[in-house]
C-alpha positions, 0 to 999 in steps of 0.5 A, a space after each residue: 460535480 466533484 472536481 479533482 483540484 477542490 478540498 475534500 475531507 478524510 476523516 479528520 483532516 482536510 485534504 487540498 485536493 483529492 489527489 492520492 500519492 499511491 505507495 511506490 517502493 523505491 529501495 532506498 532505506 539501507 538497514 530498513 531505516 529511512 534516510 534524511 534524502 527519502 524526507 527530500 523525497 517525501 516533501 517535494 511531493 507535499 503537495 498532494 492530497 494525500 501521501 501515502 508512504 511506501 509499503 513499510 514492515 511491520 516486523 523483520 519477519 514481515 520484510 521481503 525485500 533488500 532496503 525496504 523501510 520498516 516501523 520496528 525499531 527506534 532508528 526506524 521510527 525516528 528515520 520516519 519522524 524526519 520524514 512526516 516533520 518534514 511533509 508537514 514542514 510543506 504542508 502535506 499529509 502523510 498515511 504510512 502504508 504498514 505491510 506483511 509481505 507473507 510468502 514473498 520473500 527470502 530467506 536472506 531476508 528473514 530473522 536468522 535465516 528462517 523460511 517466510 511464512 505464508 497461509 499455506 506452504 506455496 512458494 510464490 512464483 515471483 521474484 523479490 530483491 537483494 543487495 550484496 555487500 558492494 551495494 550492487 541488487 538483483 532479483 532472485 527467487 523467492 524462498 518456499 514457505 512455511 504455513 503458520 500456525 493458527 496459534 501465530 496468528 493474534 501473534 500477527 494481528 498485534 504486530 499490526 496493532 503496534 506499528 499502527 501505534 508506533 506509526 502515529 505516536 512515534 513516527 508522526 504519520 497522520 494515519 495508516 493504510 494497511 496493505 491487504 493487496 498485491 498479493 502479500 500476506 493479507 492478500 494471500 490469506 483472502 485468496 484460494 490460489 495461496 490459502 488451502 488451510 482447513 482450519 477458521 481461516 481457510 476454506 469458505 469466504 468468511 474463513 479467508 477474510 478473517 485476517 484481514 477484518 482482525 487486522 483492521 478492527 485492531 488497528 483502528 481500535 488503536 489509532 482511530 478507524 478515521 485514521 485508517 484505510 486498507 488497499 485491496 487489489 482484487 483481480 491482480 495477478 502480481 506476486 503469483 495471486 488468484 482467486 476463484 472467485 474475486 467479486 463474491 469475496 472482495 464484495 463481502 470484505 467491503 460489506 464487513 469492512 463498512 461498519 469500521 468507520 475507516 477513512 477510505 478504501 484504496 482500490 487497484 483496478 486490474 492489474 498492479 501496473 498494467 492493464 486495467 481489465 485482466 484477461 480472464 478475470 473480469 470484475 465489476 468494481 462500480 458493484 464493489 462501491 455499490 456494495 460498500 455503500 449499501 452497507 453504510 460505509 461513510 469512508 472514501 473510496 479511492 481508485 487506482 491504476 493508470 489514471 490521467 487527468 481524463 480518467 480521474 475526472 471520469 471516475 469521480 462523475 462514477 462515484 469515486 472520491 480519491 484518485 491515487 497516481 503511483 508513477 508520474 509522481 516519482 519523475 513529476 514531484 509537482 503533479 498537482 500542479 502539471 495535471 492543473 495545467 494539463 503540462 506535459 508529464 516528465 518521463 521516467 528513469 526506469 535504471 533507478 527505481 530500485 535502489 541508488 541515491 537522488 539520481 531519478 529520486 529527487 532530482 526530477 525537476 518541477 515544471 517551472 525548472 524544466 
């Protein structure tokens, strides 16, 4: 019987635990550069099996919210070269999730002002992030798109070839996770509610996963499929996403995702922080591993969404070989060791999410403190 707390592989590493640190956007890297107090952040954590960093912009044009990091410029990269130095300092492991967000964003936020690009021209009706000039946030609208080009889409998939590359050989993560999920460019593509192309890349299942499995083979071609996972959200509704039918499509992503080689594939189950069964859009996600599986793939398969203790065990009995915790670990930096335990998991400051400093970041205590 698989155990949460014992050693498992991924790919080339061996992971202490099968314990994921999910990707938590927090709004603290000013300019798109991480800082020495997200390295602090980051390492305290260290202890998990796996971290996988916040969602991190391949390209400006892929930013869409205020603060957010990016993987695009050389005080990015050495920014985050700080931070990977200083988990593998603690002895951890650290995948950097790489993230176009597509239509979900401002044009604030873009290069000189221009429109945020999509599959087709549908604004999305969610909200994203800004900062003014006194440092102060708050959440707007986003921007209504504009459809790209099919001739812009290689254009894309090397953006993502090259931040997996600098990801690597410059910053010093050990992988990466690429961001097909939560409605986001990757995502929008996959799913009929954003795509209404007429071209190779909209239209029938095979068309909309095109993207996604070009993305995929071209970074692992560049850093190894052993040093690449994808995170897909089938049923969410976050960010203004729906499909018509998630279960033909996302099985047919896993079956074509099965022969890369990649180290795992991270799956939100129901809704991006909240309920684990969406209402009205049912989804069987034991047939979604039953078809990765048959299809050979090798890789881990991570779960994710509200898991406890309980819940992680249960899954793994299920198949499951990863079980990825999103906001306990950001007010318990010592989770492992509180769900080896069975302790008591510290609340949460939800004033500081978004933005600020080590308030509700790295001031959380560990147990033995508390």
């Amino acid at each position: 019987m698989k155990s949460l707390f014992e050693p498992v592989p991924l790919g080339k590493l061996q992971l202490p635990n099968r314990i994921v640190m999910a990707p938590l956007t927090r709004n603290r890297a000013p300019e798109a550069i991480p800082t020495p107090l997200m390295a602090q952040y980051y390492a305290q954590r260290a202890a998990a099996g796996l971290l996988i960093s916040e969602a991190t912009a391949i390209t400006h044009q892929g930013q869409g919210y205020a603060d957010v990091p990016g993987l695009y410029g050389t005080e990015q990269l050495d920014g985050w070269r700080r931070v990977t130095d200083a988990v593998h300092g603690q002895g951890g492991r650290i995948f950097c999730q790489l993230w176009h967000v597509g239509r979900v964003s401002h044009v604030d936020l873009q290069p000189h002002g221009q429109k945020p690009v999509a599959p087709s021209a549908i604004t999305a009706k969610t909200k994203t992030w800004l900062t003014k000039a006194d440092g102060s946030g708050s959440f707007v609208a986003t921007s209504e798109p504009r459809a790209l080009d099919v001739g812009e889409l290689p254009g894309i998939v090397q953006d993502f070839r090259h931040a997996a590359r600098h990801a690597v050989t410059s910053a010093g993560f050990d992988g990466v996770e690429v961001h097909g999920a939560n409605g986001y460019l990757l995502d929008q593509f996959l799913k009929t509610g954003a795509n209404q192309r007429r071209d190779d890349y909209g239209g029938s299942i095979p068309n909309r996963a095109r993207l996604l499995l070009e993305v995929m083979r071209a970074v692992a071609e560049e850093v190894g499929a052993e040093r690449v996972g994808v995170r897909l959200s089938p049923v969410t509704p976050a960010n203004d996403i729906v499909d018509e039918n998630p279960q033909a499509l996302f099985d047919h992503v896993v079956r074509e995702l099965a022969g890369l080689g990649l180290a795992y594939v991270h799956v939100i189950e129901g809704a991006t922080g909240g309920p684990r069964e969406v209402e009205g859009r049912p989804f069987d996600y034991g047939a979604l591993r039953q078809a990765w599986r048959d299809a050979g793939a090798k890789g881990a398969w991570m779960v994710n969404n509200g898991y406890d203790r309980r819940l992680a065990e249960r899954a793994l009995e299920q198949g499951a070989d990863l079980v990825a915790f999103g906001r306990p670990f950001i007010s318990n930096p010592d989770l492992v060791e509180r769900l080896r335990a069975n302790a008591p998991l510290a609340a949460i400051d939800k004033a500081t999410l978004y933005g600020g400093g080590a308030k509700g970041y790295t001031d959380y205590p560990a147990l033995q403190q508390g």
